[in-house]
PDB file with SEQRES, HELIX, SHEET and CRYST1 records, atoms N, CA, C and O in Angstrom:
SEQRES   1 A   77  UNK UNK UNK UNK UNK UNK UNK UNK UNK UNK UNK UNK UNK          
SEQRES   2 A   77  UNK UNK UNK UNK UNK UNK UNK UNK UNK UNK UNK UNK UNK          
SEQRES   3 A   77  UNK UNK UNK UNK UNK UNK UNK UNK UNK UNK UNK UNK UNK          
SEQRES   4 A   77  UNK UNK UNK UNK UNK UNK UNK UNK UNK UNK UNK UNK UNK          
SEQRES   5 A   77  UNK UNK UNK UNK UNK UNK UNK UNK UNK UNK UNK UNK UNK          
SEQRES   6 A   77  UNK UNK UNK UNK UNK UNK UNK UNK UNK UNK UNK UNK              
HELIX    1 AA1 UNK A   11  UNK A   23  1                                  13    
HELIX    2 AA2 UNK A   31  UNK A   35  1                                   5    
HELIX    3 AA3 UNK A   39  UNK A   60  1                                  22    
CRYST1    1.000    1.000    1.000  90.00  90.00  90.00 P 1           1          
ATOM      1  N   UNK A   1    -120.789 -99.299  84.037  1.00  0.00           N  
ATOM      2  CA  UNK A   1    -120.386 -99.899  85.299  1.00  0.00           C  
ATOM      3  C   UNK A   1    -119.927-101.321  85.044  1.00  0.00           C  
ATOM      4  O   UNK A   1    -120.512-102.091  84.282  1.00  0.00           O  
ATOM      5  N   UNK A   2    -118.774-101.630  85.778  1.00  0.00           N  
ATOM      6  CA  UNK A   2    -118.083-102.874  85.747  1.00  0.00           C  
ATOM      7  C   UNK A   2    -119.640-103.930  85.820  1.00  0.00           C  
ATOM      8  O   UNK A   2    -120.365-103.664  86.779  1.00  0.00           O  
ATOM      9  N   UNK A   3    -120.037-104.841  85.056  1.00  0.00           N  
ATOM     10  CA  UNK A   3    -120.882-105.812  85.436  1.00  0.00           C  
ATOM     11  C   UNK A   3    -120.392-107.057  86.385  1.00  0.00           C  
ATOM     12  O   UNK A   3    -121.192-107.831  86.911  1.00  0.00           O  
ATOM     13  N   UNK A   4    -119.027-107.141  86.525  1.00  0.00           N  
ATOM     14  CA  UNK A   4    -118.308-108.333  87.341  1.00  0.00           C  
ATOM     15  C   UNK A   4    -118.084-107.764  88.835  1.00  0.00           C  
ATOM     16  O   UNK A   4    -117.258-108.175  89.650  1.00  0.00           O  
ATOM     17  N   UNK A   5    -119.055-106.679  89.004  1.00  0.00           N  
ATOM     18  CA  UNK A   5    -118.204-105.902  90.293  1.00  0.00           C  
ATOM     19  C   UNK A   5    -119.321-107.488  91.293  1.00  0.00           C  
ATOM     20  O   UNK A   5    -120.092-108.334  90.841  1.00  0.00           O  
ATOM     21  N   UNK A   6    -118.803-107.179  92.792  1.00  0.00           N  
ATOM     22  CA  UNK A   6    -118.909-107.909  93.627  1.00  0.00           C  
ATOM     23  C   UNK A   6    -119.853-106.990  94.695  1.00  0.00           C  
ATOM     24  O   UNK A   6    -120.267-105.910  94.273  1.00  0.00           O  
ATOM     25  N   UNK A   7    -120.188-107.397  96.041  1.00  0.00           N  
ATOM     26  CA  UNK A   7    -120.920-106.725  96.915  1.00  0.00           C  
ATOM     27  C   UNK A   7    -119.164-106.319  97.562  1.00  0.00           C  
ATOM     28  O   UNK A   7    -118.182-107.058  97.479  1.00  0.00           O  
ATOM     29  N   UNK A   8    -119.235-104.785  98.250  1.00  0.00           N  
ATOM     30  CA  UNK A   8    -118.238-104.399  98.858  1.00  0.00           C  
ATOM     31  C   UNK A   8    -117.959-105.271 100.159  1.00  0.00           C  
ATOM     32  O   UNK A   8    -118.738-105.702 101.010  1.00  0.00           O  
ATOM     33  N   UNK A   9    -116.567-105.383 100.021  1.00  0.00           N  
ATOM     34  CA  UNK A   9    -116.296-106.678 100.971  1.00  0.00           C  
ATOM     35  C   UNK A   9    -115.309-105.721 101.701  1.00  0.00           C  
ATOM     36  O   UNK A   9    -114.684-106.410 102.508  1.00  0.00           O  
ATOM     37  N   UNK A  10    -114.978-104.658 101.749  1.00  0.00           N  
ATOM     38  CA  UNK A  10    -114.294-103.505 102.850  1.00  0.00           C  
ATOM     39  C   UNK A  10    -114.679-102.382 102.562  1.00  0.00           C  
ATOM     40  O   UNK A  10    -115.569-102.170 101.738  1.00  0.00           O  
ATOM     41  N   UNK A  11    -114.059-101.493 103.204  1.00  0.00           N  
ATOM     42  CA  UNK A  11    -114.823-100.009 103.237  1.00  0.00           C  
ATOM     43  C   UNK A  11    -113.349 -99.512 101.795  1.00  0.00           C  
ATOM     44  O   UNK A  11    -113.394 -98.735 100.841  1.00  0.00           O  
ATOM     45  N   UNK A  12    -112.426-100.268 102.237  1.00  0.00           N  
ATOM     46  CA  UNK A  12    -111.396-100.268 100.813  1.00  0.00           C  
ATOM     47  C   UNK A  12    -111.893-100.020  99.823  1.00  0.00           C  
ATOM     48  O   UNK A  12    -111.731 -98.990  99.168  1.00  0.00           O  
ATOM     49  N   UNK A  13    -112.767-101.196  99.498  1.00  0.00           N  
ATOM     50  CA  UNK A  13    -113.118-101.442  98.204  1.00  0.00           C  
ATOM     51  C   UNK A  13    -114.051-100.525  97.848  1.00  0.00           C  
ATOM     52  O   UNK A  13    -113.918 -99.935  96.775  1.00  0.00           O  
ATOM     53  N   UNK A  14    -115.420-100.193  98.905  1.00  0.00           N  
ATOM     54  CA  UNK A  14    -116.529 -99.599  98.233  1.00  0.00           C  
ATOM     55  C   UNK A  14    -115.306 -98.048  97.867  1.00  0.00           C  
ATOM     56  O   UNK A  14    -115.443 -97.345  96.865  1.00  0.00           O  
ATOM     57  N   UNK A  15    -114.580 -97.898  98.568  1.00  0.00           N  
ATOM     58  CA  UNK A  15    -113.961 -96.595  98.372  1.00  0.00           C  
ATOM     59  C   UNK A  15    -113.240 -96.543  96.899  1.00  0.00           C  
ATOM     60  O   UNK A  15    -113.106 -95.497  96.266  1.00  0.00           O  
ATOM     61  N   UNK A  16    -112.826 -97.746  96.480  1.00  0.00           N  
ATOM     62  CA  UNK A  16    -112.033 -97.330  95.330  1.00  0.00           C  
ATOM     63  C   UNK A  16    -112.798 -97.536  94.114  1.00  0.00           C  
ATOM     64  O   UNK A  16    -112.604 -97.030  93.009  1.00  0.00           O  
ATOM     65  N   UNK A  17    -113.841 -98.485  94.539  1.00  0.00           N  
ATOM     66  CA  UNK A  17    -115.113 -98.454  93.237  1.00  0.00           C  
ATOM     67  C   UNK A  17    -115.925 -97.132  93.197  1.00  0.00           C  
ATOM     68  O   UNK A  17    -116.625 -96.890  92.214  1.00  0.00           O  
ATOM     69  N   UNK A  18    -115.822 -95.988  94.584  1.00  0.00           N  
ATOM     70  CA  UNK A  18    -116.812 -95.246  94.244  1.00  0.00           C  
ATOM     71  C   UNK A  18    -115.960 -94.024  93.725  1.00  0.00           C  
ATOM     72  O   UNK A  18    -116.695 -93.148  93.271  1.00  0.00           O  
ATOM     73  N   UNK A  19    -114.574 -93.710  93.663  1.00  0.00           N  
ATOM     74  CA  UNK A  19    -113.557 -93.421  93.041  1.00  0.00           C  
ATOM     75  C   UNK A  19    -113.619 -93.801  91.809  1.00  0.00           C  
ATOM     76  O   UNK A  19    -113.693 -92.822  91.065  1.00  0.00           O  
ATOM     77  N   UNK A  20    -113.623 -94.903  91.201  1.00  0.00           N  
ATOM     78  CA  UNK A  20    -113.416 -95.350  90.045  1.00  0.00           C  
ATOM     79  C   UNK A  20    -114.428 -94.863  89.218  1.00  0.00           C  
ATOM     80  O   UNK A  20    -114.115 -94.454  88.100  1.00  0.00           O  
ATOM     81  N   UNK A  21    -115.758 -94.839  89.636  1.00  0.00           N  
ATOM     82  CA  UNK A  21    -117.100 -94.395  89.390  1.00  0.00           C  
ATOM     83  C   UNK A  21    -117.348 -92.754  88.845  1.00  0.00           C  
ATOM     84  O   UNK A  21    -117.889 -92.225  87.874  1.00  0.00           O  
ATOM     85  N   UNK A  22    -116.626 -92.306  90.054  1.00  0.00           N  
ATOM     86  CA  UNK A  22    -116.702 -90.708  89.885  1.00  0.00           C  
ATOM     87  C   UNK A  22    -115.549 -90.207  88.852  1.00  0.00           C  
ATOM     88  O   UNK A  22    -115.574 -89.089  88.337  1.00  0.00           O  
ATOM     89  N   UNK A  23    -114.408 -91.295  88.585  1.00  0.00           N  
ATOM     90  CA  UNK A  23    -113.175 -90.676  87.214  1.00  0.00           C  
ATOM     91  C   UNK A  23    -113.960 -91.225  86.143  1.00  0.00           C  
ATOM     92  O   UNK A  23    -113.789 -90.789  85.005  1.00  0.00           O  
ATOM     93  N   UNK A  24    -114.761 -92.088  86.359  1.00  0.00           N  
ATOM     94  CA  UNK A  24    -115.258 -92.727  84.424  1.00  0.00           C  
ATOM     95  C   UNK A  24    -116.472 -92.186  84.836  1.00  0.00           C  
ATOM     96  O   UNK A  24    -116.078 -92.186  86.002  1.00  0.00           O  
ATOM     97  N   UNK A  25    -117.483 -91.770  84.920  1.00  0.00           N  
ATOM     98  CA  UNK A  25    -118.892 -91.439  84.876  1.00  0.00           C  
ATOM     99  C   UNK A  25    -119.359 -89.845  85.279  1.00  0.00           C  
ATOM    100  O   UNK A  25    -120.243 -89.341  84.586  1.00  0.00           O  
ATOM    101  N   UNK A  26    -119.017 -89.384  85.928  1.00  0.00           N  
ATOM    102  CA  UNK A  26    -119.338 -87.934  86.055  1.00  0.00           C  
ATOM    103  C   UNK A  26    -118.760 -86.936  85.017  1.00  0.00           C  
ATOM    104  O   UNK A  26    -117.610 -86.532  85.186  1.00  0.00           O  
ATOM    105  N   UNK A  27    -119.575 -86.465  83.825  1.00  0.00           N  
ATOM    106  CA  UNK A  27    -119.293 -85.308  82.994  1.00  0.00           C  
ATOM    107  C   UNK A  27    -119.275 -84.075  84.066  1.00  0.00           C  
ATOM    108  O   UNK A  27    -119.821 -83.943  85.161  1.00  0.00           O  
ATOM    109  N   UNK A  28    -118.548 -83.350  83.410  1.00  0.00           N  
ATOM    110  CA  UNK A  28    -117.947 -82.118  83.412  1.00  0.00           C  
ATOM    111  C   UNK A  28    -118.327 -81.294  82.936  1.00  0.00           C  
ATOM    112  O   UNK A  28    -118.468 -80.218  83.518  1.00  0.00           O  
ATOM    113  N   UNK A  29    -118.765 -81.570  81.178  1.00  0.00           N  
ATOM    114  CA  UNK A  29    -119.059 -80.291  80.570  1.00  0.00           C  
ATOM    115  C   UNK A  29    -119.823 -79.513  80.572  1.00  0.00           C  
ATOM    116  O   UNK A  29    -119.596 -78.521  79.880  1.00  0.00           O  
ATOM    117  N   UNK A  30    -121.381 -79.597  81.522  1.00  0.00           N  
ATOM    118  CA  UNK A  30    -122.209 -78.701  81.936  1.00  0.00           C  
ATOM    119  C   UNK A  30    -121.579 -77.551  83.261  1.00  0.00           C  
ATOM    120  O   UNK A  30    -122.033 -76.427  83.479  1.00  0.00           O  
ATOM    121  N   UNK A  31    -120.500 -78.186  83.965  1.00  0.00           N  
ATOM    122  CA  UNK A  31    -120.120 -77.166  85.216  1.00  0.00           C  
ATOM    123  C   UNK A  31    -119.142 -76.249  83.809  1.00  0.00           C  
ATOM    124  O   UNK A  31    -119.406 -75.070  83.574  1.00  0.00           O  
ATOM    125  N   UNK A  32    -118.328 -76.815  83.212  1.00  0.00           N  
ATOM    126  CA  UNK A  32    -117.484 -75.672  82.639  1.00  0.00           C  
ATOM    127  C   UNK A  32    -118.086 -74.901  81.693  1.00  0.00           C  
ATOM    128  O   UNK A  32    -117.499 -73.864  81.384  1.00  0.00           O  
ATOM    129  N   UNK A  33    -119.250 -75.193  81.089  1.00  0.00           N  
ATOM    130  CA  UNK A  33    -120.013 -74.656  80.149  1.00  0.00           C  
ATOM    131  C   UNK A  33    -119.832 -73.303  81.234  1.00  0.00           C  
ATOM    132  O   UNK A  33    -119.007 -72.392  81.161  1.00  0.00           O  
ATOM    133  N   UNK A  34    -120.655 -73.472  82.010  1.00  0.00           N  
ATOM    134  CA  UNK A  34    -121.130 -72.136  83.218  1.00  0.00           C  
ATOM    135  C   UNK A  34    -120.006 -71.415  83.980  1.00  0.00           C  
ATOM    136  O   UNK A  34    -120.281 -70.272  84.346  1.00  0.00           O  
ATOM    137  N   UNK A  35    -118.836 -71.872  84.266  1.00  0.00           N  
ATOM    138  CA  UNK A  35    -117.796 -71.788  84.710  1.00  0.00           C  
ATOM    139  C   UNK A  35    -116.599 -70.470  83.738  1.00  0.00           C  
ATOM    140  O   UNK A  35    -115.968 -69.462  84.058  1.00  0.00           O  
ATOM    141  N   UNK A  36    -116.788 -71.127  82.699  1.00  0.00           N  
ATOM    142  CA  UNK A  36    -115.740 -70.940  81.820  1.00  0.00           C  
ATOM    143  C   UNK A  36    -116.221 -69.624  80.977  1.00  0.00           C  
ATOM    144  O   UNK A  36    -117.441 -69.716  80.845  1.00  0.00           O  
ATOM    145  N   UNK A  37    -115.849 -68.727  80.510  1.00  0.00           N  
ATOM    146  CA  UNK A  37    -116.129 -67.823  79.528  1.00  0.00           C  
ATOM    147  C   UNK A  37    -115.307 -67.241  78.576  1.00  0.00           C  
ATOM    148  O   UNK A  37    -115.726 -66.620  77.599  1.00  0.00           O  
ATOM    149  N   UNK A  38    -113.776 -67.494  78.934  1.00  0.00           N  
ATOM    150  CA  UNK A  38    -112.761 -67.118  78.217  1.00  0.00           C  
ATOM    151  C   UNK A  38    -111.597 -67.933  78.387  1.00  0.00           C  
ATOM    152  O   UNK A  38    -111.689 -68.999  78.995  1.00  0.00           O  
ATOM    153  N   UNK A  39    -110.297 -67.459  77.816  1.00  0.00           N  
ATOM    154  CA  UNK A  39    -109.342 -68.406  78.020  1.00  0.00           C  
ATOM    155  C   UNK A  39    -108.858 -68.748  79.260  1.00  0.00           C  
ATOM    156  O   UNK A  39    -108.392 -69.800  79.696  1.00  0.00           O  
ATOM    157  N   UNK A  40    -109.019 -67.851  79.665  1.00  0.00           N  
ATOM    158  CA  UNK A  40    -108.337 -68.002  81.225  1.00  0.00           C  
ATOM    159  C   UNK A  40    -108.963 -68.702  82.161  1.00  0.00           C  
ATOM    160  O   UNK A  40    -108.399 -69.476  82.935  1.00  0.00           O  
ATOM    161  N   UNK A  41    -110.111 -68.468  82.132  1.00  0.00           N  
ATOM    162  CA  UNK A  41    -111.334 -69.243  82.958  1.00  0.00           C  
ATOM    163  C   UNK A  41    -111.207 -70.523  82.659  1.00  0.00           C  
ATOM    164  O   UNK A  41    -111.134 -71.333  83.583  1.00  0.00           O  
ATOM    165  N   UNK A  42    -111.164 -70.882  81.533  1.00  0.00           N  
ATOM    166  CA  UNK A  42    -110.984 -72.403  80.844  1.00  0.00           C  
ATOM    167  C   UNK A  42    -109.533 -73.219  81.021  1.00  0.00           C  
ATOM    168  O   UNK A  42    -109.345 -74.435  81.059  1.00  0.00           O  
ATOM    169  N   UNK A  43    -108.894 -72.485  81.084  1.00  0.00           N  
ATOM    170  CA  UNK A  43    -107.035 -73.234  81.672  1.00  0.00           C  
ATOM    171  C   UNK A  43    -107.555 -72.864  83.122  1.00  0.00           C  
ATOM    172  O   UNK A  43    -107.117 -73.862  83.695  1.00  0.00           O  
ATOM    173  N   UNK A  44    -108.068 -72.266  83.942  1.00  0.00           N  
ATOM    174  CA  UNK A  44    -107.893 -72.573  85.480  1.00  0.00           C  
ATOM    175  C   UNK A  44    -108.764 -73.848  85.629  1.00  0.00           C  
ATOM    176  O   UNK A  44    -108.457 -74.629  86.531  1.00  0.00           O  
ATOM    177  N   UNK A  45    -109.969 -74.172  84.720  1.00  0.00           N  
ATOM    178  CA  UNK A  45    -110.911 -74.929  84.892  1.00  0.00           C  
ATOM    179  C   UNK A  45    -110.351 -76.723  84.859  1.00  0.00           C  
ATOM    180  O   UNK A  45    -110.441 -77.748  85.535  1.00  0.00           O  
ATOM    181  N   UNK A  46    -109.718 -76.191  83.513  1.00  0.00           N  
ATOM    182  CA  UNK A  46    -108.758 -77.508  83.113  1.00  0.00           C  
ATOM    183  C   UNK A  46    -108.258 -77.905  84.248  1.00  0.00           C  
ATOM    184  O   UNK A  46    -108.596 -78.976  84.751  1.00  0.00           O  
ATOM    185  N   UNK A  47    -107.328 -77.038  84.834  1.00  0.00           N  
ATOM    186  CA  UNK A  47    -105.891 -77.600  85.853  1.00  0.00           C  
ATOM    187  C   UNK A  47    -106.619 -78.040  86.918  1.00  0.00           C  
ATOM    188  O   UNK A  47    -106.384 -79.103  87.493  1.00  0.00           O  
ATOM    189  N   UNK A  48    -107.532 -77.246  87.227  1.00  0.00           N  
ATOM    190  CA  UNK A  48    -108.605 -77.773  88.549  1.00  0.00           C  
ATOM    191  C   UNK A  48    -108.668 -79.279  88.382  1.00  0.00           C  
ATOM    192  O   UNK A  48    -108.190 -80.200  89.044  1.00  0.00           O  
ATOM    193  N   UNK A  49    -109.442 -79.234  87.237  1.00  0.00           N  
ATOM    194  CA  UNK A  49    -110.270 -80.925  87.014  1.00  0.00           C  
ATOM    195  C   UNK A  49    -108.542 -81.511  86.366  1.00  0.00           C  
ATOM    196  O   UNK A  49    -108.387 -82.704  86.628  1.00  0.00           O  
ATOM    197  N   UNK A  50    -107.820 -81.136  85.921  1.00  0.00           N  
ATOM    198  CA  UNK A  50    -106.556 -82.379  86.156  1.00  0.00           C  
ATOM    199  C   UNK A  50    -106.328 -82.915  87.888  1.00  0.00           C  
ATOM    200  O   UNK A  50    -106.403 -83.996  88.472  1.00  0.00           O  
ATOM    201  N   UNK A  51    -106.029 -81.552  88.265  1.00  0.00           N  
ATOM    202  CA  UNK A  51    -105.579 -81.741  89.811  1.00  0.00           C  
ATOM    203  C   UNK A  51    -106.600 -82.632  90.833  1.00  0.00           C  
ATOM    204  O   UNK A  51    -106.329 -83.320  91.817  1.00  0.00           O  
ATOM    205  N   UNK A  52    -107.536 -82.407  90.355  1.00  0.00           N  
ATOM    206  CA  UNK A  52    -108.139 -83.251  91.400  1.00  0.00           C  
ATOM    207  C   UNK A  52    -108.553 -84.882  90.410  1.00  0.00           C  
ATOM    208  O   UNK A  52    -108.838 -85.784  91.198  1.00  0.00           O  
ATOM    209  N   UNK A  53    -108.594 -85.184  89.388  1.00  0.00           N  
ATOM    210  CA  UNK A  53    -108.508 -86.167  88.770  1.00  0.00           C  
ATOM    211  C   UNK A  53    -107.505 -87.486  89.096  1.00  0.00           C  
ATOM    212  O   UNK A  53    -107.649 -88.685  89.332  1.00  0.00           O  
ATOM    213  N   UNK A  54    -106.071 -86.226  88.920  1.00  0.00           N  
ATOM    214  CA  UNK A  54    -104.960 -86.613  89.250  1.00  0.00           C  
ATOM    215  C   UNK A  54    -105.127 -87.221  91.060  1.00  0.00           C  
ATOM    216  O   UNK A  54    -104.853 -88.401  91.281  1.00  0.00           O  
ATOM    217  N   UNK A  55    -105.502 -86.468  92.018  1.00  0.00           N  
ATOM    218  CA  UNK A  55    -105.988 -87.040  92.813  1.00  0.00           C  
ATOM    219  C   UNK A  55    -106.510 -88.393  93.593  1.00  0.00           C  
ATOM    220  O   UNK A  55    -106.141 -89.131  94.507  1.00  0.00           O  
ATOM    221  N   UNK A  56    -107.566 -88.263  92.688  1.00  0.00           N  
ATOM    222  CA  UNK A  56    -108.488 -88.917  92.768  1.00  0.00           C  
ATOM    223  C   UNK A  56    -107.741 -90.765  92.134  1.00  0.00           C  
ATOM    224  O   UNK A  56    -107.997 -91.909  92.509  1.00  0.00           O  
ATOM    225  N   UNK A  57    -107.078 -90.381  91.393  1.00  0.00           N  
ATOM    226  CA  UNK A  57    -106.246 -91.815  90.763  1.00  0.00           C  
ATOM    227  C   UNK A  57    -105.327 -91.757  91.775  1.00  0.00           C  
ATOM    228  O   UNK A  57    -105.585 -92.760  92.440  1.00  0.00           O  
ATOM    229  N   UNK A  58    -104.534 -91.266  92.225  1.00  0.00           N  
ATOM    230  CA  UNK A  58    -103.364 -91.586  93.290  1.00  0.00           C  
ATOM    231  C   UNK A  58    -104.187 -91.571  94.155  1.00  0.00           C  
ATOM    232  O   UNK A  58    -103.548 -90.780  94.849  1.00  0.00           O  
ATOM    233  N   UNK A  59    -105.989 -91.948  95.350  1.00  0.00           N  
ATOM    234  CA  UNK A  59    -106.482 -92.409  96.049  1.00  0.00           C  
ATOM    235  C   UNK A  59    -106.783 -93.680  95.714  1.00  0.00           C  
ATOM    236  O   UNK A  59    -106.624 -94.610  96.504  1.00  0.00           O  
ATOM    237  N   UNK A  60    -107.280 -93.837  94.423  1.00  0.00           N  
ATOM    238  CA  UNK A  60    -107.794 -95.678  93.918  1.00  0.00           C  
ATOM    239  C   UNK A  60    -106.394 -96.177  93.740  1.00  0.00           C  
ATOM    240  O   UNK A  60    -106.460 -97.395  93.575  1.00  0.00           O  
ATOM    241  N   UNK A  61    -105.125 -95.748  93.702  1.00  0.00           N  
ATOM    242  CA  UNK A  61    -103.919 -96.753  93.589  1.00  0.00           C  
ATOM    243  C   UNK A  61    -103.702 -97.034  94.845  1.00  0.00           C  
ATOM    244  O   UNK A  61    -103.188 -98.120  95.117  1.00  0.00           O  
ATOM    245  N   UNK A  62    -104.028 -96.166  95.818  1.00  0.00           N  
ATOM    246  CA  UNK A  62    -103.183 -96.859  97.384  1.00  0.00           C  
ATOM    247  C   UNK A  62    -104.466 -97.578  97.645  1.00  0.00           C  
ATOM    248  O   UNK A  62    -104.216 -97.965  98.786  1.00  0.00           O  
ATOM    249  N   UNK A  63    -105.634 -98.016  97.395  1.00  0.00           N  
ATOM    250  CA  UNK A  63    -106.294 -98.734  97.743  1.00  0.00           C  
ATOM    251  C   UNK A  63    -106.319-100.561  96.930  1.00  0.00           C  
ATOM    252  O   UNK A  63    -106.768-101.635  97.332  1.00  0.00           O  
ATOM    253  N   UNK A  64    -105.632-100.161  95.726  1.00  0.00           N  
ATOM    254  CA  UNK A  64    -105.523-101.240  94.890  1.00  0.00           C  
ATOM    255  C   UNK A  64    -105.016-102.581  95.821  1.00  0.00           C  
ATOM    256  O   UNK A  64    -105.085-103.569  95.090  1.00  0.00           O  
ATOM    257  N   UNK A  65    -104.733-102.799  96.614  1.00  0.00           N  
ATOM    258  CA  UNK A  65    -103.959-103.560  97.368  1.00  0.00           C  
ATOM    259  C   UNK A  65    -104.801-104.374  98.229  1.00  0.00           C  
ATOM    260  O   UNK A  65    -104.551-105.490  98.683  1.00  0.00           O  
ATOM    261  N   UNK A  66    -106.111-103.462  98.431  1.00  0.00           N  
ATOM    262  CA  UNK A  66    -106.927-103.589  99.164  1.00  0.00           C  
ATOM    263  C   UNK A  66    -108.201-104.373  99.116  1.00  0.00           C  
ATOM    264  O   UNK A  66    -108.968-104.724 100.012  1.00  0.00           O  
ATOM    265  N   UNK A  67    -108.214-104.591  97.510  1.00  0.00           N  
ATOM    266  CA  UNK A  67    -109.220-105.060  96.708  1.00  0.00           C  
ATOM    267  C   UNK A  67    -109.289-106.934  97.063  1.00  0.00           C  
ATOM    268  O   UNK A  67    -108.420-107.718  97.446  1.00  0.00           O  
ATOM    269  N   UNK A  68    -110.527-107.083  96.769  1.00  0.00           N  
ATOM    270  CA  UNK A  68    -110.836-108.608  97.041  1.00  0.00           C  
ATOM    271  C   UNK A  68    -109.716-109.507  95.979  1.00  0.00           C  
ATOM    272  O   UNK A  68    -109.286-109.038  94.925  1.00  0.00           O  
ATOM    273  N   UNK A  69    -109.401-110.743  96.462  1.00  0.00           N  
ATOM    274  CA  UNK A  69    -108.600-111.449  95.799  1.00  0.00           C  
ATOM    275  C   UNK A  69    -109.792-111.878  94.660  1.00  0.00           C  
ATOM    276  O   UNK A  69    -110.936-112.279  94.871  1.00  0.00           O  
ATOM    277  N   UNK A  70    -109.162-111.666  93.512  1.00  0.00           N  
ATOM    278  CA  UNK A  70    -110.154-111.812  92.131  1.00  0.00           C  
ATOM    279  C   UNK A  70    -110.455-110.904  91.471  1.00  0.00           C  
ATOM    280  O   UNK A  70    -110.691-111.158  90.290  1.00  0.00           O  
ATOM    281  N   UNK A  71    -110.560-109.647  91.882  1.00  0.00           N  
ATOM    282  CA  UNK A  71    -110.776-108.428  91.691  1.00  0.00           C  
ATOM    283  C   UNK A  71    -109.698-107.863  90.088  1.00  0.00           C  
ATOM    284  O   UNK A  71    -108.474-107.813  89.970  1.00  0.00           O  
ATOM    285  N   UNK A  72    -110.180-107.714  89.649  1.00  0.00           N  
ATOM    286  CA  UNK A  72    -109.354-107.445  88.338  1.00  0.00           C  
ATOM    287  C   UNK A  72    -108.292-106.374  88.189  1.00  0.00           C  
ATOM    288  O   UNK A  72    -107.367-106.459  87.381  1.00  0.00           O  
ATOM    289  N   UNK A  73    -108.515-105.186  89.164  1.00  0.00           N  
ATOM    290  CA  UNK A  73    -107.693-104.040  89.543  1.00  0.00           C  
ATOM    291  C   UNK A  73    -106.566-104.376  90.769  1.00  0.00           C  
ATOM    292  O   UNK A  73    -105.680-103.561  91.028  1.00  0.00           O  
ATOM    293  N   UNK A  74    -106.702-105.734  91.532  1.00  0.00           N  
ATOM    294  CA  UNK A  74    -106.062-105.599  92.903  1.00  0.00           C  
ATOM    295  C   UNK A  74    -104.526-105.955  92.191  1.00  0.00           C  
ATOM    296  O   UNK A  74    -104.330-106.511  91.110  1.00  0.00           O  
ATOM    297  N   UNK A  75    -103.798-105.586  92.897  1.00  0.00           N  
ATOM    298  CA  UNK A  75    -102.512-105.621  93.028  1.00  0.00           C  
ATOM    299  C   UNK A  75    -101.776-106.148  94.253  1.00  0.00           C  
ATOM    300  O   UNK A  75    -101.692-105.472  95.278  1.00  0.00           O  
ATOM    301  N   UNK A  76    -101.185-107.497  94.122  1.00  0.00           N  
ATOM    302  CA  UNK A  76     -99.948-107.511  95.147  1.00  0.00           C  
ATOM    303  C   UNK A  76     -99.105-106.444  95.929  1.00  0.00           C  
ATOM    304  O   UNK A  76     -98.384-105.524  95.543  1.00  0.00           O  
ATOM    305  N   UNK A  77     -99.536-107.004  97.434  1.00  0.00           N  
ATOM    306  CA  UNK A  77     -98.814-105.697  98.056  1.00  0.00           C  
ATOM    307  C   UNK A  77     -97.346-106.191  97.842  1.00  0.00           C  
ATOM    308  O   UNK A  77     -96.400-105.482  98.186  1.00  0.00           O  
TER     309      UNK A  77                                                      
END                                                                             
């Protein structure tokens, strides 16, 4: 976890830190262990967890804007 993070100063922010949280910190490989059994199972498993990954980053970019001034991720709207 970021050690420079701040107390959430919008519902923005807690949203894109708890986004950010869930793409770097939540393993995977115990659901696909159980999930997966062959090839096929394992490429639907993949595309799943791209697709919603993929997701999940195009939600923390439209929030980037949103972030406290100082914030190391914010971006000029």
């Amino acid at each position: 976890m970021n050690e420079n993070l701040m107390r959430a100063k919008s519902i923005q922010h807690a949203e894109y830190e708890i986004i950010e949280h869930l793409l770097g910190e939540i393993d995977l490989a115990g659901l696909k262990a159980l999930m997966c059994d062959d090839e096929h199972s394992t490429k639907r498993f993949d595309a799943a967890a791209k697709n919603l990954c993929d997701r999940l980053t195009a939600m923390a970019d439209v929030r980037r804007k949103n972030l406290p001034k100082g914030h190391p991720d914010r971006t000029e709207a």
